[in-house]
C-alpha positions in Angstrom: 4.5 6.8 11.9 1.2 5.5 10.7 0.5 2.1 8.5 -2.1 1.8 6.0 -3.2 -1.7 5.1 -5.7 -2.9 2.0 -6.9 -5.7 1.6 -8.2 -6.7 -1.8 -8.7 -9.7 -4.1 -7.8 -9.4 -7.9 -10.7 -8.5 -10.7 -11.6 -11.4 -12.7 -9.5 -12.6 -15.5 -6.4 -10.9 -13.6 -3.0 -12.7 -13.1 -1.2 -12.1 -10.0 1.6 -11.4 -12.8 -1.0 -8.7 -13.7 -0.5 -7.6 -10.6 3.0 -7.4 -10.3 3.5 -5.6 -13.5 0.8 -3.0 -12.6 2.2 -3.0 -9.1 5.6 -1.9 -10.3 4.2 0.7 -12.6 2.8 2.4 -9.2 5.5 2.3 -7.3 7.9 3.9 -9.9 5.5 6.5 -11.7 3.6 7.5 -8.6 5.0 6.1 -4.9 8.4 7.0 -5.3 7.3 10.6 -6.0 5.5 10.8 -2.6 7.2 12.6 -0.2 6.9 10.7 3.1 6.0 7.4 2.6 8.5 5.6 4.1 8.0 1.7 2.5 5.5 -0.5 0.9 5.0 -4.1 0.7 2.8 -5.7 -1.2 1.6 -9.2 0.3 -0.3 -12.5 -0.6 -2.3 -14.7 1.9 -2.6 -18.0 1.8 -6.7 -18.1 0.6 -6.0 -16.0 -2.8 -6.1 -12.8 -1.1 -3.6 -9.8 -1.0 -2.8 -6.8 0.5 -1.1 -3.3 0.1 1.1 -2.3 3.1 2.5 1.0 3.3 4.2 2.9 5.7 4.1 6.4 5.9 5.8 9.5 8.6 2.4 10.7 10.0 -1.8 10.9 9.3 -1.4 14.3 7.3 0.7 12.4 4.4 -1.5 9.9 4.0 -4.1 12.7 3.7 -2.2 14.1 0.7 -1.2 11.0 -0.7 -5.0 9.5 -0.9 -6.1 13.0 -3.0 -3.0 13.0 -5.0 -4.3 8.9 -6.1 -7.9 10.9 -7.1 -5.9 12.7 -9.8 -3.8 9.9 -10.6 -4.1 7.5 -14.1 -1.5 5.2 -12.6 -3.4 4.6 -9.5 -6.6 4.5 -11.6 -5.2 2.0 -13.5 -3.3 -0.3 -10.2 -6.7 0.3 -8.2 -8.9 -1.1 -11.7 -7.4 -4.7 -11.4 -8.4 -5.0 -7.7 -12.1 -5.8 -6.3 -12.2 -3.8 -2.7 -9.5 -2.1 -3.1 -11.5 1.1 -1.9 -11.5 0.0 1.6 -8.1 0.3 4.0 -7.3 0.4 7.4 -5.0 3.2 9.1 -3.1 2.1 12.1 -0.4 4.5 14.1 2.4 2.4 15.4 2.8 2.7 19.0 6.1 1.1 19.2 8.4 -0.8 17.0 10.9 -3.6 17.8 13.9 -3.7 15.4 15.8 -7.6 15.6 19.2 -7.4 17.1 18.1 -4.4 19.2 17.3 -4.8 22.9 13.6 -4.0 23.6 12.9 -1.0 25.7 9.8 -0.5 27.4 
Protein backbone atom coordinates (compact mmCIF):
# COMPACT_ATOMS: atom_id res chain seq x y z
CA UNK A 1 0.00 0.00 0.00
CA UNK A 2 1.42 3.48 -0.70
CA UNK A 3 0.08 7.04 0.74
CA UNK A 4 0.15 10.17 -1.06
CA UNK A 5 0.02 13.34 0.99
CA UNK A 6 -0.43 17.21 -0.43
CA UNK A 7 -0.10 19.79 1.28
CA UNK A 8 -1.61 23.04 -0.04
CA UNK A 9 -3.14 26.33 1.18
CA UNK A 10 -6.37 27.77 -0.50
CA UNK A 11 -6.17 30.49 -3.55
CA UNK A 12 -7.15 33.75 -2.48
CA UNK A 13 -10.66 34.73 -2.10
CA UNK A 14 -11.46 30.87 -1.47
CA UNK A 15 -13.75 29.63 1.47
CA UNK A 16 -12.77 26.45 3.03
CA UNK A 17 -16.64 25.95 2.20
CA UNK A 18 -15.23 26.35 -1.34
CA UNK A 19 -13.35 23.75 -0.65
CA UNK A 20 -15.59 21.36 0.59
CA UNK A 21 -18.03 21.75 -2.20
CA UNK A 22 -15.27 21.37 -4.79
CA UNK A 23 -13.82 18.66 -2.64
CA UNK A 24 -16.96 16.54 -2.90
CA UNK A 25 -17.36 17.18 -6.62
CA UNK A 26 -13.89 15.19 -6.91
CA UNK A 27 -14.46 12.59 -4.90
CA UNK A 28 -17.78 11.64 -6.56
CA UNK A 29 -17.13 12.53 -10.37
CA UNK A 30 -13.54 11.38 -10.46
CA UNK A 31 -12.09 9.40 -7.08
CA UNK A 32 -14.73 6.97 -6.81
CA UNK A 33 -14.17 5.96 -10.42
CA UNK A 34 -10.48 5.07 -9.58
CA UNK A 35 -9.86 1.65 -9.35
CA UNK A 36 -7.51 1.20 -6.41
CA UNK A 37 -7.51 3.86 -4.27
CA UNK A 38 -8.39 2.61 -1.18
CA UNK A 39 -9.45 6.05 0.98
CA UNK A 40 -8.98 9.71 1.10
CA UNK A 41 -9.04 12.23 3.84
CA UNK A 42 -8.99 15.55 3.37
CA UNK A 43 -7.31 17.48 6.54
CA UNK A 44 -6.96 21.03 8.10
CA UNK A 45 -3.96 22.17 10.32
CA UNK A 46 -4.06 24.25 12.82
CA UNK A 47 -2.02 27.47 10.92
CA UNK A 48 -4.66 27.67 7.85
CA UNK A 49 -3.12 24.96 6.05
CA UNK A 50 -4.59 21.62 4.55
CA UNK A 51 -3.88 18.58 3.09
CA UNK A 52 -5.12 15.81 0.68
CA UNK A 53 -4.44 12.22 2.08
CA UNK A 54 -5.01 9.35 -0.03
CA UNK A 55 -4.44 5.88 0.23
CA UNK A 56 -3.90 3.80 -2.57
CA UNK A 57 -3.03 -0.47 -3.27
CA UNK A 58 0.52 0.08 -4.75
CA UNK A 59 3.04 2.94 -6.81
CA UNK A 60 1.62 1.81 -10.34
CA UNK A 61 -2.06 3.19 -9.36
CA UNK A 62 -1.01 6.20 -8.30
CA UNK A 63 0.96 6.32 -11.65
CA UNK A 64 -2.44 5.96 -13.49
CA UNK A 65 -4.36 7.98 -11.33
CA UNK A 66 -1.90 11.21 -11.59
CA UNK A 67 -2.29 10.95 -15.72
CA UNK A 68 -5.95 10.21 -15.60
CA UNK A 69 -6.06 13.99 -13.22
CA UNK A 70 -4.02 15.51 -16.56
CA UNK A 71 -7.14 14.74 -18.62
CA UNK A 72 -9.47 15.60 -15.95
CA UNK A 73 -11.91 19.07 -15.70
CA UNK A 74 -12.91 17.95 -12.27
CA UNK A 75 -9.50 17.80 -11.05
CA UNK A 76 -8.65 20.93 -13.07
CA UNK A 77 -11.18 22.57 -11.45
CA UNK A 78 -10.38 20.94 -7.37
CA UNK A 79 -6.57 21.62 -8.08
CA UNK A 80 -7.58 25.61 -9.41
CA UNK A 81 -8.70 26.68 -5.85
CA UNK A 82 -5.42 25.36 -4.20
CA UNK A 83 -1.90 27.39 -4.21
CA UNK A 84 0.89 24.28 -4.18
CA UNK A 85 -1.19 21.91 -4.78
CA UNK A 86 1.33 20.56 -7.58
CA UNK A 87 3.65 19.28 -4.97
CA UNK A 88 2.95 15.75 -2.90
CA UNK A 89 4.74 13.31 -1.17
CA UNK A 90 4.48 9.43 -1.76
CA UNK A 91 5.12 7.23 1.18
CA UNK A 92 4.86 3.16 1.10
CA UNK A 93 3.57 1.93 4.43
CA UNK A 94 5.83 -0.37 6.02
CA UNK A 95 3.46 -1.54 8.61
CA UNK A 96 0.09 -0.60 9.94
CA UNK A 97 -1.35 -0.95 13.49
CA UNK A 98 -5.21 -1.42 13.52
CA UNK A 99 -6.74 -0.43 17.41
CA UNK A 100 -8.06 -3.37 19.18
CA UNK A 101 -5.61 -5.63 17.36
CA UNK A 102 -2.48 -6.92 19.13
CA UNK A 103 0.74 -5.55 17.48
CA UNK A 104 2.96 -7.96 15.77
CA UNK A 105 6.42 -7.39 15.04
Amino acid sequence: MHIALAPFRLAAGITEDDLVAASYDFEREFVRNQAGILSRTLLRDGEGGYADLVFFEDLAVIERVVEAERNSDVCAAFFSIMDGADEHRVYEVIKSYDPGQSPTP
